[in-house]
Every structure is written in structure tokens, then in C-alpha cells.
C-alpha positions as CSV (number, residue, x, y, z in Angstrom):
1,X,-108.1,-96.9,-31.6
2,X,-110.5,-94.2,-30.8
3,X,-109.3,-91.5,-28.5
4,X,-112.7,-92.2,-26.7
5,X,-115.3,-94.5,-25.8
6,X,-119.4,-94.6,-25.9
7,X,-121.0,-95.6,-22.7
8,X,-125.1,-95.5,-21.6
9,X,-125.6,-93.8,-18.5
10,X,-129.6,-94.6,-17.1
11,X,-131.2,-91.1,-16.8
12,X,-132.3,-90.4,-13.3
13,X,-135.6,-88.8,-14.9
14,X,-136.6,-89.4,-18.6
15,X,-135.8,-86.5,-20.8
16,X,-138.8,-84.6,-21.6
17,X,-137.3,-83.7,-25.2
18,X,-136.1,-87.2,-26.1
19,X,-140.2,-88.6,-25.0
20,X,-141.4,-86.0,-27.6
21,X,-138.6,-86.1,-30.0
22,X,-137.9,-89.8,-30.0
23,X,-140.9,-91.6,-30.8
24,X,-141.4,-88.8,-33.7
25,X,-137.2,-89.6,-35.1
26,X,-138.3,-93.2,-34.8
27,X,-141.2,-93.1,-36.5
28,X,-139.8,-91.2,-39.9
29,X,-137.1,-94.0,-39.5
30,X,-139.0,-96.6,-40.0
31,X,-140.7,-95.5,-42.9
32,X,-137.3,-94.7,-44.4
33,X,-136.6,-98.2,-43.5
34,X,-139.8,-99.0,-45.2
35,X,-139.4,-97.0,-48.6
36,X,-136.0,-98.9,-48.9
37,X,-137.1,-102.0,-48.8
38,X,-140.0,-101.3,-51.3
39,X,-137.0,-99.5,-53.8
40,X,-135.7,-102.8,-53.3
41,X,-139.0,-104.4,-54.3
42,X,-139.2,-102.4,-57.5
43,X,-141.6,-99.9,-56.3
44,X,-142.0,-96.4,-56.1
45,X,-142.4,-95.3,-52.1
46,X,-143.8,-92.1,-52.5
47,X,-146.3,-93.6,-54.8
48,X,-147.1,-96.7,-52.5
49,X,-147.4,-94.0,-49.6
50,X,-149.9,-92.1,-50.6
51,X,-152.0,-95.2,-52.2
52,X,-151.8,-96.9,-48.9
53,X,-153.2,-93.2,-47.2
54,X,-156.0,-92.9,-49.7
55,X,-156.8,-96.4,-49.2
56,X,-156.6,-95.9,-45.3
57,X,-159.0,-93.0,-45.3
58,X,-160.0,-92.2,-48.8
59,X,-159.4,-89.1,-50.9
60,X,-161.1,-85.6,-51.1
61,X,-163.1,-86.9,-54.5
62,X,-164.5,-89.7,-52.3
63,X,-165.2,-87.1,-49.8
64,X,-167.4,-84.5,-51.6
65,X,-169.2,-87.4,-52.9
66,X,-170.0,-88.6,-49.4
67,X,-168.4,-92.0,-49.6
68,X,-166.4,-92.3,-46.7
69,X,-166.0,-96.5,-46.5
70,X,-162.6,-96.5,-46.3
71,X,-162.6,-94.8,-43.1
72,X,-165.3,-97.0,-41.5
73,X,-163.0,-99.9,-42.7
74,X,-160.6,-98.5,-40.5
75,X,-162.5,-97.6,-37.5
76,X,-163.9,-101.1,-38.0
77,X,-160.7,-103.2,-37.9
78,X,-159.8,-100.8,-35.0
79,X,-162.3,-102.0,-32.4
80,X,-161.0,-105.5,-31.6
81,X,-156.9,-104.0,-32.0
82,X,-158.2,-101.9,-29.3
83,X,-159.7,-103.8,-27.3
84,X,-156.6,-106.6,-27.2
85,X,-154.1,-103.8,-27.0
86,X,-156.0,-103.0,-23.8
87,X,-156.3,-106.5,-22.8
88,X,-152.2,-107.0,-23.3
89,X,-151.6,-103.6,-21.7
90,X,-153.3,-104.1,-18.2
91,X,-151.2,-107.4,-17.9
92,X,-148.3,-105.7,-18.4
93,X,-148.6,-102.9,-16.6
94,X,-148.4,-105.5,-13.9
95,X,-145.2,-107.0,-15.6
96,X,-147.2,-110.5,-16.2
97,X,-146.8,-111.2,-19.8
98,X,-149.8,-112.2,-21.1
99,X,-149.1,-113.5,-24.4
100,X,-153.2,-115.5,-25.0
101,X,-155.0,-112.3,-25.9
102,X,-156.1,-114.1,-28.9
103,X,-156.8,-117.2,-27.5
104,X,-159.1,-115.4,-25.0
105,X,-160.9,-113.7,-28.2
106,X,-161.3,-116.7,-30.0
107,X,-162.9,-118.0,-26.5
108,X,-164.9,-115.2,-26.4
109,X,-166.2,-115.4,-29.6
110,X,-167.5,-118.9,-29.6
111,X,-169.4,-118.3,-26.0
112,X,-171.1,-115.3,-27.9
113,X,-171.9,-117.4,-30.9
114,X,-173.1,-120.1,-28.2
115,X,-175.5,-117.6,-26.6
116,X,-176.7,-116.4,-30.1
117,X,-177.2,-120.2,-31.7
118,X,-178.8,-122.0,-29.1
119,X,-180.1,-119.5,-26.1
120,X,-183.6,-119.1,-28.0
121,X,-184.2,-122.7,-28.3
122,X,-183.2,-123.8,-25.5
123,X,-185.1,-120.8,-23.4
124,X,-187.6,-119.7,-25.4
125,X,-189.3,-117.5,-22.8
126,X,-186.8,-115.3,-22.5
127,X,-187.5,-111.8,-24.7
128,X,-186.1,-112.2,-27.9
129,X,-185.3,-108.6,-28.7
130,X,-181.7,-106.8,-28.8
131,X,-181.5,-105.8,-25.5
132,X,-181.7,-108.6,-24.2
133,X,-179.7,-110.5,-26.0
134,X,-176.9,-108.3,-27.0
135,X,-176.0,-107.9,-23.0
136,X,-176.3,-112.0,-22.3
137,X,-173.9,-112.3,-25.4
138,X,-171.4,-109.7,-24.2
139,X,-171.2,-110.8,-20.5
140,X,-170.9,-114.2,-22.2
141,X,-168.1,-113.4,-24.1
142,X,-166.3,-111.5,-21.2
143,X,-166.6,-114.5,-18.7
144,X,-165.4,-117.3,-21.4
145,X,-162.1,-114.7,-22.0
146,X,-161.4,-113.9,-18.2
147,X,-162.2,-118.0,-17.4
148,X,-159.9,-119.1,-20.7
149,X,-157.0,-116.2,-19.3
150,X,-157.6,-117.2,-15.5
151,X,-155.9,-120.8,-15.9
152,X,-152.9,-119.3,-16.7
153,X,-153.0,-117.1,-14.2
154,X,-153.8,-119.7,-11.0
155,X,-150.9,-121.5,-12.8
156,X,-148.6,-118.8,-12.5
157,X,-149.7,-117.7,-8.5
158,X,-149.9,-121.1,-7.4
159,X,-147.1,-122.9,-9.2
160,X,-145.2,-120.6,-10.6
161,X,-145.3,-121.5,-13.8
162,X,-143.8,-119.4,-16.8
163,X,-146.8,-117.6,-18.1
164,X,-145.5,-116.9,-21.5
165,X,-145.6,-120.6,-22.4
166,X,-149.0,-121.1,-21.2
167,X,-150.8,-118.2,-22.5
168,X,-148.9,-118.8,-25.6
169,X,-149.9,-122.4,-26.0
170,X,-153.5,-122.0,-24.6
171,X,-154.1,-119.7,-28.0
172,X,-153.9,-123.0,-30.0
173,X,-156.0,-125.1,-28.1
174,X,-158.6,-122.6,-28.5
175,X,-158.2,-121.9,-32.1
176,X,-158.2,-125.5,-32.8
177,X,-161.3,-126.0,-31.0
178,X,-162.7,-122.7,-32.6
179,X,-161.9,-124.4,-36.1
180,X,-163.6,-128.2,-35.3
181,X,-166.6,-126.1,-34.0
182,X,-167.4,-124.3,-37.3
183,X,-166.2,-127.0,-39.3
184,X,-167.8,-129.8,-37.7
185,X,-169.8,-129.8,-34.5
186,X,-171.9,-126.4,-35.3
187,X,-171.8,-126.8,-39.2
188,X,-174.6,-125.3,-40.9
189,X,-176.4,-128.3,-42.2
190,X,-178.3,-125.2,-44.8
191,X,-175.0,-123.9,-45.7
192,X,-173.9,-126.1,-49.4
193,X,-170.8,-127.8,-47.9
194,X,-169.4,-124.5,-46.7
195,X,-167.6,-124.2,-43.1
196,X,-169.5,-122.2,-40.7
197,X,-172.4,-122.1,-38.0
198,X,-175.7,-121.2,-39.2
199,X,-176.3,-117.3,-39.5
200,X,-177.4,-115.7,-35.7
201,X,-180.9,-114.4,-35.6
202,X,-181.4,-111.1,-36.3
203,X,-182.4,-109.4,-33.2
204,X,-179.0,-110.9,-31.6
205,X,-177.0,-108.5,-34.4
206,X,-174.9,-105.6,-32.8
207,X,-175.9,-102.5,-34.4
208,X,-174.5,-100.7,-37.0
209,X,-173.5,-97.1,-37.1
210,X,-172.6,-96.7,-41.0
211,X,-171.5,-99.0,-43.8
212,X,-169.9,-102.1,-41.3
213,X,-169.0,-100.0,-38.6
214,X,-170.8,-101.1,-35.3
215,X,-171.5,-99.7,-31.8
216,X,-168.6,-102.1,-31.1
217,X,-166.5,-98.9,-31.3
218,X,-168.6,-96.8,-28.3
219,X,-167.6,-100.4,-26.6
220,X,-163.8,-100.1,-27.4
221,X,-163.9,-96.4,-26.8
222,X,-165.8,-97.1,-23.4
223,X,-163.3,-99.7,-22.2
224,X,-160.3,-97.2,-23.0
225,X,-162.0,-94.9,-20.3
226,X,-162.8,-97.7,-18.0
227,X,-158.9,-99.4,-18.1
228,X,-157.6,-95.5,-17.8
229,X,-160.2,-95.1,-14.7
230,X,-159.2,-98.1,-13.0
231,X,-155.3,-97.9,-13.8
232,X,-154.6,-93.5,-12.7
233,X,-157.4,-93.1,-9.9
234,X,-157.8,-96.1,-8.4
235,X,-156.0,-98.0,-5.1
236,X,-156.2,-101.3,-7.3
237,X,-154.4,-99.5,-10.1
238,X,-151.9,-97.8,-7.8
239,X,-151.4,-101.4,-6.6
240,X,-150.6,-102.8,-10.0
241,X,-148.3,-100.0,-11.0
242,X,-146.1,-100.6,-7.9
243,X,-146.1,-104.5,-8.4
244,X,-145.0,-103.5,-12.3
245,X,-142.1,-101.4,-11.0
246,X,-141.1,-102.8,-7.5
247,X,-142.9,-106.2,-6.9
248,X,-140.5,-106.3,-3.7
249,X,-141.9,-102.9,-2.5
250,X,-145.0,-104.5,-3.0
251,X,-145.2,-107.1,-0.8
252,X,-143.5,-104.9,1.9
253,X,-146.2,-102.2,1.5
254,X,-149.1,-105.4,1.9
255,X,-149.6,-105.7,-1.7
256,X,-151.1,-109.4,-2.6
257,X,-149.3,-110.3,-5.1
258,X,-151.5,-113.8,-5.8
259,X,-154.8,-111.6,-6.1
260,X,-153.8,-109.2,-7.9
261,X,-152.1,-111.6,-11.0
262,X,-155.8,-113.6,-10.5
263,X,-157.6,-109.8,-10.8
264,X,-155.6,-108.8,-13.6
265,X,-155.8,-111.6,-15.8
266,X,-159.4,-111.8,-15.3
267,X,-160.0,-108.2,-16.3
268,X,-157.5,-108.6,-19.4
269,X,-159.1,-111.9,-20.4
270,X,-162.4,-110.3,-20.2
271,X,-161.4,-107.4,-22.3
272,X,-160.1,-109.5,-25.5
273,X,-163.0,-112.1,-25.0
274,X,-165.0,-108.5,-25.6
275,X,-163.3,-108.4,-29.1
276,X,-164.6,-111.7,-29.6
277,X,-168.0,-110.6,-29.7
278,X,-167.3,-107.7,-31.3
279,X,-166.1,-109.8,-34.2
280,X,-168.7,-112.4,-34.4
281,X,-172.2,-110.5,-33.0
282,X,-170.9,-106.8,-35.0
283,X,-169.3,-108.3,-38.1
284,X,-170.2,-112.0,-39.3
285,X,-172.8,-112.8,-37.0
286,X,-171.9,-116.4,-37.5
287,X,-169.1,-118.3,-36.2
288,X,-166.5,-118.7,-39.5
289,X,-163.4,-118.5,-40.6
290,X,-161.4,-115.4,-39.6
291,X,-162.2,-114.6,-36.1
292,X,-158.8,-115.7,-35.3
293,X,-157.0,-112.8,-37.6
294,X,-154.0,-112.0,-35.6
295,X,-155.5,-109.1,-33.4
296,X,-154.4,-110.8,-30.0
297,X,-150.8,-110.7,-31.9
298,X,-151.5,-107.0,-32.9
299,X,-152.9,-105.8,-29.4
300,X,-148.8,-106.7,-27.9
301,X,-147.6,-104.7,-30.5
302,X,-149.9,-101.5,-30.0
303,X,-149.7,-101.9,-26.1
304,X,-145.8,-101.6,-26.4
305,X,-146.0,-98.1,-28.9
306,X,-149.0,-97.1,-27.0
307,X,-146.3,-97.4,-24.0
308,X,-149.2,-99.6,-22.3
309,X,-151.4,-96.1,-21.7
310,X,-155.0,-96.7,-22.5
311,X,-155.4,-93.3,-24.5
312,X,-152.3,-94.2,-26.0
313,X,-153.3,-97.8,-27.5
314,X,-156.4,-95.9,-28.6
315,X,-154.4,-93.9,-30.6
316,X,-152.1,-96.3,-32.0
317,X,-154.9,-98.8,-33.0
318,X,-156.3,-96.4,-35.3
319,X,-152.7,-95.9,-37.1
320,X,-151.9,-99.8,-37.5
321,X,-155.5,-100.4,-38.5
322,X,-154.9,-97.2,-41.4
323,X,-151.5,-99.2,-42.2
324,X,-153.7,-102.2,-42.6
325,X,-156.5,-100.7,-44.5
326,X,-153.8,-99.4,-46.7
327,X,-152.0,-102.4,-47.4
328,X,-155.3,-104.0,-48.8
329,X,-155.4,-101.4,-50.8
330,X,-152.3,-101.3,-52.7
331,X,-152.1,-105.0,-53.1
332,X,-155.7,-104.3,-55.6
333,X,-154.5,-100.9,-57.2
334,X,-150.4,-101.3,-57.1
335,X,-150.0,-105.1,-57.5
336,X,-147.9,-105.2,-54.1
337,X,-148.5,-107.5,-51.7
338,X,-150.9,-106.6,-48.5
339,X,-147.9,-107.7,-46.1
340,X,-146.0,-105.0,-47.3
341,X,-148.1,-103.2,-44.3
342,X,-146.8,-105.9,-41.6
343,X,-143.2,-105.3,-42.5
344,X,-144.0,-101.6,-41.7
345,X,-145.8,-102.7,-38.5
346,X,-142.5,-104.6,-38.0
347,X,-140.2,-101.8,-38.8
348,X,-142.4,-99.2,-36.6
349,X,-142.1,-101.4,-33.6
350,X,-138.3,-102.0,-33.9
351,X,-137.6,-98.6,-34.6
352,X,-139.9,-97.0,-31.8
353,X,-138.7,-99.3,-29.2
354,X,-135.0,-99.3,-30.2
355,X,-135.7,-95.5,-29.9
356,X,-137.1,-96.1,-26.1
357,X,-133.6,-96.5,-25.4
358,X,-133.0,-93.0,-25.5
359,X,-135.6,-91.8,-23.4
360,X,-133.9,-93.8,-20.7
361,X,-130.5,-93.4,-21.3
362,X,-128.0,-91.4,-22.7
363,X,-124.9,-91.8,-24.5
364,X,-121.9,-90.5,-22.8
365,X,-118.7,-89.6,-25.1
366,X,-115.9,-90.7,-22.2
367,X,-112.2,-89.6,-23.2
368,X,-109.2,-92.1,-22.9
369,X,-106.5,-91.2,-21.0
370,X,-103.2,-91.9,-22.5
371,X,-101.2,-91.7,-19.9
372,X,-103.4,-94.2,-17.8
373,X,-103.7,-96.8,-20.4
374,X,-100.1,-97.4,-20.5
375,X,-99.1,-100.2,-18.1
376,X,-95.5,-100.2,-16.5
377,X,-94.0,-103.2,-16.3
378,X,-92.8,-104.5,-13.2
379,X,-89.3,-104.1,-12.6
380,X,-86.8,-106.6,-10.5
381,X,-86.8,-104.1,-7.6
382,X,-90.6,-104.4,-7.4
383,X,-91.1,-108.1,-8.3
């Protein structure tokens, strides 16, 4: 027996030292964590480090030489991780767990692909030029997320409904749909047997910035701004921080509760309905086969490390995207496969969030008494 015990005591304030110290300890864990498993795997880690950096954002030869596309692969694969880890983050800021964020893309996407396929046939005096276009398939693609993420959400005010199993489900009635659209119903009839909607016109294309990176990054960037706006200097975001921490205060205070799950689910399904047509009008400008990648998935994980700040999901996009970019590449020059980057993604968010622990509590060393742990038996005089 150990002459003491361990005990976690809930800090009245969180440790300024252990928010600095513990995400960083965490971090440098899980990539131990990591390099044991790829030991394990036969592989060198240093090696497999620094091949998964260079492929994340190239190397200094690459530089000199002007050829910077495997940072634009990043930044690319970025946009719609931020925009979901946005998306998940408002939700649960307001503790309502929004688990659809890629049902709501995948909603998104196909009302932008609508727009782009058969808006100029059906309404043919309307300008066919970018800017017109671009905005009707963005506001498209925001109202089919927000009206895909608000049934959920009248579920949950009205009925009470768990929300994680209906956002959760709703995701696979809209991929399945997604799929019997570009496989079926919006086939190109031109394309040789392939699956996938014809190619959108031209002039509904978003722009490009460099290589395949797209405007869709000002978007992302622009959104990150918007949500931090709304959340630290506004009455509506006051009112979702106190339903997140005290939804009892809340409603004592005059704090709809109703509205505010409606208003929140309608800005975070409009957000990853926004990475929808990101995806579809920046990328493949067709409806295809891998718009549904995983990002709504992804966005829960970077809105938990970003610790559900908008700058901070910002940030934390661009390092799962570089873990991502990197895993593609040591699967062509290493031989490893790419999901050697999703165990890290794995090991990151155990890690980081086991570590969260410790910025809230802290472990007390409490002595035994010796004395007090003995128990005297009764005696006759006191039975």
C-alpha cells in the first residue's frame, strides 16, 4: 500500500502555465506515440517525419525553383476543414452537438451543382457571367446546409429529441442521395459510362488564385472573422456562451433557449453547406465522387483542438490538412500507407484532449494517515 493517494481537485481558474504548457507536452506526445507505432511498422520515424513535412510544404530546392504546389495542396484541402470546423464549433459552443456537418456539405454541394447545371436553361435571361452566378450558387449552398441542419434542430427544440442521432443519421440520407444523383438521375449522358454530372459551365467556376488553390480560401478566412465577430462582440454570442456554460442561468436571465438552438444550427448548417460549394464550384466543378471526403468528420476534430475558437480552428486546419498532404506523400515516395496521417490525427486528438485534463484540474498527492486508518474494534463495554 502506498503511504498516499492521487486525487483531482477542479482548479478554480485554469492555470495559465498548464494552457501553454499542455497543449505543447501533448502534442510531442503524440508524435512519440506516433514514431512508435511506425518502429513498429518497420519504418524509420525521423525519416517518415520529414518526408511527410516536405510533402506538406515542399522543400527549399522546390522553393528556389518557384514550385510551391505542395503548399497550395494544403491551403486547398484547408478551406472546407475550415469551414466545418467552424460549422461544428458554433454548435458547440452552445453545447448542441452537431454531429451532420458533412451531411450539410454534401447538401450544400448538390444545391450549388443544381444552381450551376440547370439555372441557365431554365432562366436564360439571367446574366451569365461569374458574378452572377458564383453569388446565386453560394447563397444556394448556404440555405440547402442551414435547411438540411435546421430539421434536426426543430427536432431537438420541439421534441427533444437526442440531436446526436439525428444529425448523425441525416449525414447518410444525404450521401446516399448525393451518390444516386451523380450516378443516376444527373449522369452525364457525354461522359463514356463514367459516374458524374456533366462538367458546370465555365463562367459558374470559382476562381483560382494559383495551381488549384481558389478564392474559396478568402471565403474560409472571411467566415473565421465573421463566426469570431458574432461569437466575442455580440449580444447573440454572449447569449450562446452562457447557454454553453449555464443553460439554467440562461433561461433565468430571458435567454430563449428554442431560438437560439434554431439560430445556431442554421448558421452552422449554412457554414458547412459553404464547403460544399467550395468543393464542387472551386475544385471539380461537377458533381462526382469525393465530395463526401470526411471533412464534416474532420471539422469535430479541429473544433475540439482549436478548443472551438474561430482563429484557433483556423490554425489547426492548416496543421491536419499538412498531416494530410503529408500522408499522400509518403504513401508515393516511402511505400507507407496514406492512413498513417489519420492514426496521427487520432493520436493528436487523444493526447491533446487527455491533456485538457490538466488545464482544469490538478493532481493532488494526499498523505494516509496511519493512525486513522486503523479501525478499533468494538469492545463488549461499547457493544
Amino acid at each position: 500500500m502506498l503511504p498516499f493517494s492521487l486525487k483531482f481537485e477542479k482548479r478554480l481558474e485554469p492555470s495559465r502555465t498548464a494552457v501553454i504548457l499542455v497543449p505543447f507536452v501533448s502534442l510531442v506526445l503524440a508524435f512519440l506515440f506516433g514514431a512508435v507505432l511506425l518502429s513498429v511498422a518497420g519504418a524509420n520515424p525521423l525519416e517518415t517525419y520529414r518526408a511527410m513535412l516536405a510533402g506538406a510544404i515542399g522543400t527549399p530546392a522546390q522553393w528556389q525553383d518557384g514550385q510551391f504546389y505542395n503548399m497550395t495542396e494544403l491551403l486547398v484541402k484547408a478551406v472546407p476543414i475550415i469551414l466545418t470546423g467552424l460549422s461544428v464549433s458554433v454548435a458547440f459552443r452552445m453545447l448542441f452537438w452537431n454531429i451532420g456537418a458533412e451531411g450539410q456539405l454534401v447538401m450544400g454541394g448538390i444545391a450549388a451543382a443544381a444552381v450551376a447545371l440547370f439555372l441557365p436553361s431554365l432562366m436564360p435571361f439571367i446574366p451569365q457571367s461569374p458574378w452572377v452566378y458564383i453569388p446565386l450558387m453560394m447563397l444556394a449552398a448556404i440555405l440547402a446546409g442551414a435547411g438540411w441542419a435546421l430539421i434536426p434542430a426543430l427536432l431537438k427544440a420541439h421534441l427533444r429529441v437526442n440531436e446526436i442521432i439525428t444529425t448523425l443519421m441525416f449525414n447518410y440520407i444525404a450521401i446516399l442521395w448525393y451518390q444516386f444523383l451523380f450516378q443516376s438521375a444527373w449522369k452525364d449522358p457525354e461522359g463514356f459510362g463514367f459516374p458524374g454530372s456533366a462538367l458546370f459551365p465555365e463562367f459558374t467556376w470559382l476562381p483560382r488564385i494559383s495551381g488549384r488553390l481558389h478564392y474559396g480560401l478568402l471565403l474560409a478566412v472571411g467566415a473565421a472573422f465573421l463566426v469570431w465577430i458574432i461569437m466575442e462582440k455580440t449580444r447573440w454570442g454572449y447569449e450562446i456562451r452562457l447557454i454553453g456554460e449555464n443553460p439554467t442561468a440562461a433561461k433565468y436571465a430571458g435567454v430563449s433557449i428554442i431560438k437560439n438552438i434554431i439560430l445556431v444550427m442554421l448558421l452552422s448548417g449554412g457554414l458547412a453547406g459553404l464547403a460544399g460549394y467550395v468543393e464542387v464550384g472551386g475544385i471539380a466543378h461537377r458533381l462526382q465522387h469525393g465530395l463526401a471526403a470526411g471533412y464534416g468528420f474532420t471539422g469535430i476534430i479541429v473544433a475540439w483542438l482549436g478548443r472551438l475558437n474561430p482563429w484557433g480552428v483556423v490554425i489547426v486546419s492548416f496543421l491536419l490538412s499538412a498531416l494530410l498532404v503529408g500522408g499522400e506523400q509518403i504513401q508515393v515516395t516511402m511505400g507507407l500507407p496514406a492512413s498513417v496521417s489519420l492514426v496521427l490525427q487520432g493520436a493528436i486528438l487523444l493526447f491533446v484532449l487527455g491533456g485538457d485534463v490538466f488545464t482544469r484540474y490538478r493532481l493532488r498527492r494526499i498523505r494516509k494517515n496511519p493512525t486513522s486508518a486503523k479501525t478499533q474494534a468494538p469492545s463488549v463495554q461499547d457493544a
